[in-house]
FIKOLNU-634033 format. One record per residue (C-alpha): x, y, z; residue in three letters. Coordinates in nm, 3 decimals, decimal comma, m for minus. Each point is the difference from the previous one (the first is absolute). Layout:
BEGIN
+---------+---------+---------+---------+
!    east !   north !      up ! residuo !
+---------+---------+---------+---------+
!       X !       Y !       Z !     ALA !
...
+---------+---------+---------+---------+
This chain:
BEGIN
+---------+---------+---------+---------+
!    east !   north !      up ! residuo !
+---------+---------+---------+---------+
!   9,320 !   4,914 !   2,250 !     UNK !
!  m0,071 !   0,027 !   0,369 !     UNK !
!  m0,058 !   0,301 !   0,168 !     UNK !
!   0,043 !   0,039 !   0,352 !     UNK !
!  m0,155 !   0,248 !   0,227 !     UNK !
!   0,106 !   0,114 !   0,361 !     UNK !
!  m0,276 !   0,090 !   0,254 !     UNK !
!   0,020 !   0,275 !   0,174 !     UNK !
!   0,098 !   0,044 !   0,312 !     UNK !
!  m0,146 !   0,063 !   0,283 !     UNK !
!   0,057 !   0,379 !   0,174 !     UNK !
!   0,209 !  m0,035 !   0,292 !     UNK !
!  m0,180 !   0,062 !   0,339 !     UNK !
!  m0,035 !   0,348 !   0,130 !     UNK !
!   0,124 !   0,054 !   0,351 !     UNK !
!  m0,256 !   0,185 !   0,209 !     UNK !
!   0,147 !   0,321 !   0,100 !     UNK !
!   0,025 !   0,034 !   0,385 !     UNK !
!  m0,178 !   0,279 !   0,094 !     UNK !
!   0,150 !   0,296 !   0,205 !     UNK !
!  m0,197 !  m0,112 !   0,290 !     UNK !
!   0,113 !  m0,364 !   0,000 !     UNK !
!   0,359 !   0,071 !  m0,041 !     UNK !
!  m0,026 !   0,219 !   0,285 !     UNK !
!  m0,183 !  m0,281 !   0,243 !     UNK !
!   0,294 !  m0,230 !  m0,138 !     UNK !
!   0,270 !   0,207 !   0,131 !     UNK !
!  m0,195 !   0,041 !   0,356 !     UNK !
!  m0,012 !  m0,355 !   0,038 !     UNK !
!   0,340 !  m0,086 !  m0,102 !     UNK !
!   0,111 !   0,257 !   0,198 !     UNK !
!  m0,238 !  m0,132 !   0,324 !     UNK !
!   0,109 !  m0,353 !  m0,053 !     UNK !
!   0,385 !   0,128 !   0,008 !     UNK !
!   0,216 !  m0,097 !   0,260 !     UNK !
!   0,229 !   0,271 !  m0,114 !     UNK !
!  m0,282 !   0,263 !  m0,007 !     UNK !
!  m0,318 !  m0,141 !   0,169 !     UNK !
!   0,052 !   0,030 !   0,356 !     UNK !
!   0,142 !   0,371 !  m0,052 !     UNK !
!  m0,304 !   0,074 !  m0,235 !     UNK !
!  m0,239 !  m0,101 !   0,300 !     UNK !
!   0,196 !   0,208 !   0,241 !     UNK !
!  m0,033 !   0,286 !  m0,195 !     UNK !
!  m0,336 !  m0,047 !   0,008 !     UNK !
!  m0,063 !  m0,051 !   0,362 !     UNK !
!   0,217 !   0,279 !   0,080 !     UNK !
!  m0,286 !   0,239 !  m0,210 !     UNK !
!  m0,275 !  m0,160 !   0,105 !     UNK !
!   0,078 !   0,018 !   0,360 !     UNK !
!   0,097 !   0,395 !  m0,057 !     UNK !
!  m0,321 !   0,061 !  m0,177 !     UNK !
!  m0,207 !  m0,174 !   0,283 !     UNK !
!   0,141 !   0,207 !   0,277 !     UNK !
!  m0,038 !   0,317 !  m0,175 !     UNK !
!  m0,312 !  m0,075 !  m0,050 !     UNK !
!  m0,048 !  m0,114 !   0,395 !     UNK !
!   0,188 !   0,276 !   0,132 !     UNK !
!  m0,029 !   0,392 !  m0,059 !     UNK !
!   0,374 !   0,082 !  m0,072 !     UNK !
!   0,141 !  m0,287 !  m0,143 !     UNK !
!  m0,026 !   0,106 !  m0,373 !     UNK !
!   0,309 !   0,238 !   0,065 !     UNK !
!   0,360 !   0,024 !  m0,117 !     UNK !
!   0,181 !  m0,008 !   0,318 !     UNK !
!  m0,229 !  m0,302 !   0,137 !     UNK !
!   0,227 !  m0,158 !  m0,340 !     UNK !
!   0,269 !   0,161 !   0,092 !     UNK !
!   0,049 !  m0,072 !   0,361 !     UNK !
!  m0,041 !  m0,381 !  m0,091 !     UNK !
!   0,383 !   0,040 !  m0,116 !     UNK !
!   0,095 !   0,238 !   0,242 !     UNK !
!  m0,077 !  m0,253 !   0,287 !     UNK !
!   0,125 !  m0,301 !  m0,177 !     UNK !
!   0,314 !   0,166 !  m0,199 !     UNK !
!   0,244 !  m0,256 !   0,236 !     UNK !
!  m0,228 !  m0,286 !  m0,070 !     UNK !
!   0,015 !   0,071 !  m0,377 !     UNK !
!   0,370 !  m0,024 !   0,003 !     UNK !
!  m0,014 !  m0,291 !   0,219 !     UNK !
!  m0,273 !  m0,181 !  m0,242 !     UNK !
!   0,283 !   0,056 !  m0,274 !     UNK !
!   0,243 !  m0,186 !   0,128 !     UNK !
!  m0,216 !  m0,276 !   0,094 !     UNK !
!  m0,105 !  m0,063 !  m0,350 !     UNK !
!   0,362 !  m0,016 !  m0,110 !     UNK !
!   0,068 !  m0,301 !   0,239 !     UNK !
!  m0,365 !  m0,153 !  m0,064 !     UNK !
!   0,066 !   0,069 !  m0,393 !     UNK !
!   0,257 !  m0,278 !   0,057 !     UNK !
!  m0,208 !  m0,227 !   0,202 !     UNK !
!   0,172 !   0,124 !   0,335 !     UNK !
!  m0,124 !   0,146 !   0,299 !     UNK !
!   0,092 !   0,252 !   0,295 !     UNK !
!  m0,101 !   0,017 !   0,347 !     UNK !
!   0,268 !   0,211 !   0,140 !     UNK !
!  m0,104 !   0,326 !  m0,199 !     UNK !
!  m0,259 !   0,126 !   0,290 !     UNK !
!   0,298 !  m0,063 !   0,239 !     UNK !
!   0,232 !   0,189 !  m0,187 !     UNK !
!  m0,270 !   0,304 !  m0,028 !     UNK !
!  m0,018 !  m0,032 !   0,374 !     UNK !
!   0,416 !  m0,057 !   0,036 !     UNK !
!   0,056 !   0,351 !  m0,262 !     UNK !
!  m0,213 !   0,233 !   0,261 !     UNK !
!   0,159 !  m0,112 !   0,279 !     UNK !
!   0,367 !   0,097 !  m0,201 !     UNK !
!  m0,157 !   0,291 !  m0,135 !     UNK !
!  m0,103 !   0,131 !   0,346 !     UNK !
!   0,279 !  m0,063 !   0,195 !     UNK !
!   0,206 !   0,049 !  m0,238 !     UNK !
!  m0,120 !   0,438 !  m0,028 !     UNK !
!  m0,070 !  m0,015 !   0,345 !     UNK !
!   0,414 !  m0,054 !   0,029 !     UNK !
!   0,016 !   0,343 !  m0,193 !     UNK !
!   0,062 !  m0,202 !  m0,384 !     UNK !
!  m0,075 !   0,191 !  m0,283 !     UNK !
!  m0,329 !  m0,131 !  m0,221 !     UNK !
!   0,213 !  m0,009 !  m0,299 !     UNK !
!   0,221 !  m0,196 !   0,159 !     UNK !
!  m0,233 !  m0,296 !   0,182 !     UNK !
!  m0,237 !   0,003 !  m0,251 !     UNK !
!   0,257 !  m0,177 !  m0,294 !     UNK !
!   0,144 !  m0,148 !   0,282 !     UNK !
!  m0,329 !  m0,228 !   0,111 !     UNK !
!  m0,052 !  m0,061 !  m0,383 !     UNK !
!   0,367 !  m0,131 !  m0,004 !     UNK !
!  m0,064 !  m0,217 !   0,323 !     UNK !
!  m0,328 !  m0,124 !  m0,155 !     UNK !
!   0,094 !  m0,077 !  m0,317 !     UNK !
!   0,327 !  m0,204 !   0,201 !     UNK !
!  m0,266 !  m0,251 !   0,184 !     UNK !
!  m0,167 !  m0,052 !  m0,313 !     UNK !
!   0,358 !  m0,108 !  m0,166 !     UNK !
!   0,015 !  m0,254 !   0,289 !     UNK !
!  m0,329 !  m0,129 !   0,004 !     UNK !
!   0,036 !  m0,028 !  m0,396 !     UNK !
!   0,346 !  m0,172 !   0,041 !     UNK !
!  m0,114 !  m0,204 !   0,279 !     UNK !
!  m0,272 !  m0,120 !  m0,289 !     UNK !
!   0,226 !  m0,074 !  m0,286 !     UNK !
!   0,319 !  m0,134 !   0,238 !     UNK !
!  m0,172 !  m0,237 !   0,214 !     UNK !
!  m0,265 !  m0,106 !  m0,178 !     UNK !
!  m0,261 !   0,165 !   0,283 !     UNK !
!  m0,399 !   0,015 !  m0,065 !     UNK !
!  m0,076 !   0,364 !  m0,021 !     UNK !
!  m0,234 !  m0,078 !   0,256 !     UNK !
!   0,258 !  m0,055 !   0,261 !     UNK !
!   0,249 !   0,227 !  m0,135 !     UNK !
!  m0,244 !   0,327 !   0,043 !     UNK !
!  m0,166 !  m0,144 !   0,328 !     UNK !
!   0,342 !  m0,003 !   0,180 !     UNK !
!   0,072 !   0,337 !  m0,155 !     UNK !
!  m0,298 !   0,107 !   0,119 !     UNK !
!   0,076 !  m0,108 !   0,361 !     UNK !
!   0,326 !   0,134 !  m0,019 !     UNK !
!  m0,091 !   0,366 !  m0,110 !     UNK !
!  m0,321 !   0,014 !   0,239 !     UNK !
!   0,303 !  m0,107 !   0,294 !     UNK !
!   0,204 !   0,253 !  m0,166 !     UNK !
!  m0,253 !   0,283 !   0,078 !     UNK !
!  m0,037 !  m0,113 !   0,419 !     UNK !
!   0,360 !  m0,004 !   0,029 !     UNK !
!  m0,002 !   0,406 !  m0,145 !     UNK !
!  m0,310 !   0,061 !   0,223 !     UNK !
!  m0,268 !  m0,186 !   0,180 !     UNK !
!  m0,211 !   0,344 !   0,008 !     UNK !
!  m0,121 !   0,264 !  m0,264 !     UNK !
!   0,315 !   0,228 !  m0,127 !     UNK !
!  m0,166 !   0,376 !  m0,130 !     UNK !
!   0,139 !   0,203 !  m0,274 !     UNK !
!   0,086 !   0,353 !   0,042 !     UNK !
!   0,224 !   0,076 !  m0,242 !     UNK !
!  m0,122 !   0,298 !  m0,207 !     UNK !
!   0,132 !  m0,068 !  m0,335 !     UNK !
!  m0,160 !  m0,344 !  m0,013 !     UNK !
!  m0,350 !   0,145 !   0,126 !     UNK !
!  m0,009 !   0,240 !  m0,258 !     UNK !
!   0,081 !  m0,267 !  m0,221 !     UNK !
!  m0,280 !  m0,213 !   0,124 !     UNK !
!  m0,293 !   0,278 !   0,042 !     UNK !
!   0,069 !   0,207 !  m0,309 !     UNK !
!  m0,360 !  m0,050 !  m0,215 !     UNK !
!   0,108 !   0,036 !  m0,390 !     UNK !
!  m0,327 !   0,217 !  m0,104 !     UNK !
!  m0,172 !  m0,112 !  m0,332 !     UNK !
!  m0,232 !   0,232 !  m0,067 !     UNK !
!  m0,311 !   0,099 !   0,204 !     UNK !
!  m0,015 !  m0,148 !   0,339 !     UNK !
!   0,168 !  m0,309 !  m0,127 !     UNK !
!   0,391 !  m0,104 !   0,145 !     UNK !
!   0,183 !  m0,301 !  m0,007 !     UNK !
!   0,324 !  m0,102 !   0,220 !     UNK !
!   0,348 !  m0,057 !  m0,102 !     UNK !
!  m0,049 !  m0,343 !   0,076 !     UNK !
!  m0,234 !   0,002 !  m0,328 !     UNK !
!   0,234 !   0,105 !  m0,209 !     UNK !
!   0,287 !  m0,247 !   0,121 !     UNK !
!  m0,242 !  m0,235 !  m0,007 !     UNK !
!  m0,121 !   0,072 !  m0,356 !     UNK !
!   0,342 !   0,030 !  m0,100 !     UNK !
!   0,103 !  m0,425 !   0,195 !     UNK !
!  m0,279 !  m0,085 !  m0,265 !     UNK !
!   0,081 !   0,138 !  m0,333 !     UNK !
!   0,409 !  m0,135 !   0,077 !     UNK !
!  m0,159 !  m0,306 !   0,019 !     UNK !
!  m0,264 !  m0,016 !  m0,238 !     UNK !
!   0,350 !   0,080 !  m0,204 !     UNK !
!   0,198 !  m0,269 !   0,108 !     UNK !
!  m0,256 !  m0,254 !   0,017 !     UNK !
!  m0,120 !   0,053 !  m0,389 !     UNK !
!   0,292 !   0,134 !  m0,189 !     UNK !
!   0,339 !  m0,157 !   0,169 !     UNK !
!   0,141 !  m0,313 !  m0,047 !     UNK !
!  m0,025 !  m0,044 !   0,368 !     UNK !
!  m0,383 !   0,048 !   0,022 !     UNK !
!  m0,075 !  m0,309 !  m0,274 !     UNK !
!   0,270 !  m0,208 !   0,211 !     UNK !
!  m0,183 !   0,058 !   0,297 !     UNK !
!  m0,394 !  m0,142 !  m0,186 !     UNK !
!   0,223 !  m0,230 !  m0,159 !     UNK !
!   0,101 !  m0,149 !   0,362 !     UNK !
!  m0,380 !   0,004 !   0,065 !     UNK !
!  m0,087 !  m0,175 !  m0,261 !     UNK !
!   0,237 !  m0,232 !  m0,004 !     UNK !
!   0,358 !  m0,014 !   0,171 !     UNK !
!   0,107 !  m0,298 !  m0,170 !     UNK !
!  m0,058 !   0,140 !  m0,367 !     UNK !
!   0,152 !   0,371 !   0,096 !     UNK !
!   0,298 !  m0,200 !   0,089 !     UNK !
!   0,007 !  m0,159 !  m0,300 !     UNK !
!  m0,064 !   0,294 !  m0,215 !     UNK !
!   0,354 !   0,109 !   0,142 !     UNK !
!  m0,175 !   0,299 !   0,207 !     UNK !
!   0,179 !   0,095 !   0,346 !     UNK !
!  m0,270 !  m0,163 !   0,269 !     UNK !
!   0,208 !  m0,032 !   0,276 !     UNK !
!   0,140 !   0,364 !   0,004 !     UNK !
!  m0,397 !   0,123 !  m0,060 !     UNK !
!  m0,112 !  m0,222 !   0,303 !     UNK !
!   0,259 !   0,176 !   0,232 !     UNK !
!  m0,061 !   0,345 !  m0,163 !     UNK !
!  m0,406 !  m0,023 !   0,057 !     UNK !
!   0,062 !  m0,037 !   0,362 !     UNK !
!   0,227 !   0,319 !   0,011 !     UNK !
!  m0,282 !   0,224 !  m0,199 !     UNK !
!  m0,245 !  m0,154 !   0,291 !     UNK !
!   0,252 !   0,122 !   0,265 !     UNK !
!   0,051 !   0,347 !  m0,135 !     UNK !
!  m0,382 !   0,060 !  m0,095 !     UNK !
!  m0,009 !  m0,135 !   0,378 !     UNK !
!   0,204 !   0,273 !   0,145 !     UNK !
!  m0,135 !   0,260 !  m0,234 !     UNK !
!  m0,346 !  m0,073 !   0,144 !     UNK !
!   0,125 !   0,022 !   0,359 !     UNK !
!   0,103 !   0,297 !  m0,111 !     UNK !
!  m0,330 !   0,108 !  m0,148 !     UNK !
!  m0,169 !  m0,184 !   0,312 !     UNK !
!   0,282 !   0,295 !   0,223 !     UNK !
!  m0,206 !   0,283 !  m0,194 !     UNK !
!  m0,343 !  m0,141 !   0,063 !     UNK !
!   0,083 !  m0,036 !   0,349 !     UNK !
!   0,282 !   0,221 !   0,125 !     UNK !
!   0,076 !  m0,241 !   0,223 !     UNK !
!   0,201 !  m0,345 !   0,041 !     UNK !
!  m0,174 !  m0,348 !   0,207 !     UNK !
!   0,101 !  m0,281 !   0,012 !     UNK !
!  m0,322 !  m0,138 !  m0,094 !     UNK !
!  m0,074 !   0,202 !  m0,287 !     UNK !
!  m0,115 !  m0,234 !  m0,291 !     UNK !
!  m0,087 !  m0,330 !   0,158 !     UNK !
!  m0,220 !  m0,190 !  m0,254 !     UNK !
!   0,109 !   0,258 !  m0,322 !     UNK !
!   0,174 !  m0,273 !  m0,157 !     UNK !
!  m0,314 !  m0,198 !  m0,005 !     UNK !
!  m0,195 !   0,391 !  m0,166 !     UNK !
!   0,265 !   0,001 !  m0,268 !     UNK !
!  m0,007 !  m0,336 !  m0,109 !     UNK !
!  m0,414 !   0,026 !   0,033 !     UNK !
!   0,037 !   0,296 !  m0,220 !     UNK !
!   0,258 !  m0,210 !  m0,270 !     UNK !
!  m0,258 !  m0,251 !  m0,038 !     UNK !
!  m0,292 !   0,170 !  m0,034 !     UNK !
!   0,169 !   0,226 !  m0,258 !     UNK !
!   0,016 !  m0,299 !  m0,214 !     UNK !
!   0,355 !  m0,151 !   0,058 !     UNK !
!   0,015 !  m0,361 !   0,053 !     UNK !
!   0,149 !  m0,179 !   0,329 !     UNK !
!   0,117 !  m0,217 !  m0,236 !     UNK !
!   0,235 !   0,273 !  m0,200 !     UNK !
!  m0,040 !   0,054 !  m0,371 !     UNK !
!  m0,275 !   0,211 !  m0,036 !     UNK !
!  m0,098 !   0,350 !   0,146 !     UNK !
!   0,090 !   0,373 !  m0,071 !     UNK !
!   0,146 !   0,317 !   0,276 !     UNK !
!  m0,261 !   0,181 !  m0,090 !     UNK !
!  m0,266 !  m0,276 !   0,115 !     UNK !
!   0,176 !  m0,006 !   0,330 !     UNK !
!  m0,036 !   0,375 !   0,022 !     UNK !
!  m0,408 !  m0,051 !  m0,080 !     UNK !
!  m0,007 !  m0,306 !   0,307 !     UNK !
!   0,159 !   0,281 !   0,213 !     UNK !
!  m0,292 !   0,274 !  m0,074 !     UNK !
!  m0,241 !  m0,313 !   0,014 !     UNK !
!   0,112 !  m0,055 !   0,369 !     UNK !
!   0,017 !   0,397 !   0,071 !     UNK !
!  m0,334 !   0,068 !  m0,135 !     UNK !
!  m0,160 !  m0,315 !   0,199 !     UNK !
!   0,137 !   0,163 !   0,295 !     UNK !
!  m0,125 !   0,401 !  m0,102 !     UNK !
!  m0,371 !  m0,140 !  m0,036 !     UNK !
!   0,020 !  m0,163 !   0,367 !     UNK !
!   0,116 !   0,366 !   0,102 !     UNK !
!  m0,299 !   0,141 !  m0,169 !     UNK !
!  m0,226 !  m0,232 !   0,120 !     UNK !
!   0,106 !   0,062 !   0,355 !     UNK !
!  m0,201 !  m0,309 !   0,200 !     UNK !
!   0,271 !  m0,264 !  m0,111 !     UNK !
!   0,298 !  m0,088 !   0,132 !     UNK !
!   0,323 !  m0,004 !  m0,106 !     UNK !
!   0,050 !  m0,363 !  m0,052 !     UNK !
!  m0,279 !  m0,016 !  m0,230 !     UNK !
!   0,273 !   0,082 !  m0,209 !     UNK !
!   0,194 !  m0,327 !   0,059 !     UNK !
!  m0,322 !  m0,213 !  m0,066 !     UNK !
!  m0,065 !   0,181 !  m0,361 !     UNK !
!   0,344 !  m0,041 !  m0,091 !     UNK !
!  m0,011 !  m0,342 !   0,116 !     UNK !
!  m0,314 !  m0,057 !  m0,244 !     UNK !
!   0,174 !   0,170 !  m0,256 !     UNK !
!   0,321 !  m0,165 !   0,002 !     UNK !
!  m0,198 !  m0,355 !   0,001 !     UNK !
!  m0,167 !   0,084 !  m0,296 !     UNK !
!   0,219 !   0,095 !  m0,214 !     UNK !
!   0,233 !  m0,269 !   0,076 !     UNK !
!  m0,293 !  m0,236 !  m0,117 !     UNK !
!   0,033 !   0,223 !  m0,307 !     UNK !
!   0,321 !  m0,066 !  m0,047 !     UNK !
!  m0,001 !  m0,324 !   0,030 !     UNK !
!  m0,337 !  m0,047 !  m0,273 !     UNK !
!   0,191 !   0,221 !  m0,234 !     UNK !
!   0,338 !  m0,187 !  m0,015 !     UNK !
!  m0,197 !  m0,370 !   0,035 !     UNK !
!  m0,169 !   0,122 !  m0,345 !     UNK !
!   0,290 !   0,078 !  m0,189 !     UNK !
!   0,129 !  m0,362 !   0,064 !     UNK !
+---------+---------+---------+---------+
């Protein structure tokens, strides 16, 4: 009789359990080597670093309302950033929306100086604004235009637009608006914000909204991404294409609007080079050029970035202005190198 024996087996090998640390140095570098999340990560960093250095440069920095005024005097380019990351989102691009700041003051003033009621011109330029970007957006889709072109000849047209109101300055003395633009909203303490804030605050949580829960926000990183597969995933590209260009128009206007309060005052060369801030300020909150990838509220951050470059040059008092141009410049090249590391990697 034969007896047969098994031998044992061998204990199967024990995973090493990750420890809390490790996991949490994981996550950071996924989240560094993102394209998604990586170039917003580092702006959110620069943008506290830089605050920390100055208020530790300059006596008076480390306050509220220094924080505070960086929205009040970039509320219109907030709303303007917004609407540039819905056309970038898609792998567009829109010169004509410093134009059309520049084209909305000029209405706006001459248009109260003629005795019209703010309720009434104020919808009205948003209307008007919203109009241009139908045609630039149709002008797109229809005839097969670059975006390039399409915005660059808006952008000549509006800017004409604003010579043919007025070749000089137009001043607002209507008293409803003025209250509207000088009332400070108090917050407690010595600290007040601007109704331009709160509009502001209020262009970015609609479309934080409609960017991450509406079917129209994933059409619009699914055209970034890739047209040719949103297409074939049935999704409406063509009508998002045109509609992008009509939320640039009216966040346009609304910022001329904004721009109105800031300045009381319309000129026909108000914003000359703002397209070129707002699409500095998409990019280095982390949206690509390319569309696909990048987030409102990153847009928002590039914005303060830009604001708080130009605060610490105010503080510092021996610089000039265009020192301003040259970081921005530096900063815009670098994260565009960024960019283009993170997305080479995840090929």
């Amino acid at each position: 009789m034969t007896t047969t024996t098994s031998s044992p087996q061998a204990p199967a090998p024990v995973r090493p359990v990750a420890s809390p640390t490790r996991r949490w140095t994981t996550a950071v570098r996924r989240t560094l080597l993102s394209p998604k999340y990586g170039p917003v990560t580092v702006t959110a960093v620069l943008f506290t670093a830089v605050f920390v250095a100055g208020g530790l440069r300059y006596t008076g920095f480390f306050s509220g309302q220094v924080l505070l005024n960086l929205f009040v005097d970039n509320a219109y380019l907030i709303v303007l950033a917004v609407g540039m990351t819905f056309v970038i989102l898609t792998g567009g691009i829109d010169l004509s929306v410093g134009a059309v700041v520049a084209l909305s003051t000029m209405i706006v003033a001459s248009l109260l100086q003629a005795g019209w009621a703010p309720a009434v011109v104020i919808p009205l330029i948003l209307v008007l604004t919203s109009t241009l970007g139908l045609l630039v957006g149709l002008m797109i889709h229809v005839f097969k235009v670059q975006p390039f072109i399409a915005t660059l000849a808006a952008m000549f047209l509006a800017r004409g637009l604003c010579y043919v109101i007025s070749q000089s300055s137009i001043s607002i003395t209507d008293p409803a608006f003025i209250a509207l633009a000088t009332t400070r909203i108090p917050l407690g303490g010595t600290l007040s914000i601007t109704a331009s804030v709160i509009i502001a605050i209020l262009v970015v949580a609609v479309a934080v909204w409609v960017l991450h829960k509406t079917r129209f926000g994933r059409t619009v990183y699914a055209i970034g991404g890739s047209e040719q597969s949103g297409m074939l995933m049935g999704l409406p590209v063509s009508r998002t294409k045109v509609l992008v260009y009509v939320i640039s128009g009216f966040c346009s206007g609304l910022a001329g609007v904004l721009f109105t309060f800031y300045t009381l005052s319309g000129y026909p060369l108000t914003a000359i080079g703002t397209e070129l801030d707002a699409i500095a300020a998409v990019v280095i909150g982390g949206t690509l050029l390319t569309g696909g990838y990048g987030f409102v509220l990153g847009s928002v951050l590039g914005v303060l970035v830009l604001g708080l470059i130009q605060t610490i040059i105010t503080f510092e008092g021996t610089l000039s202005s265009w020192w301003t141009k040259i970081f921005i410049g530096g900063l815009l090249l670098v994260f565009i190198i960024l960019q283009r590391a993170l997305t080479a990697r995840r090929r």
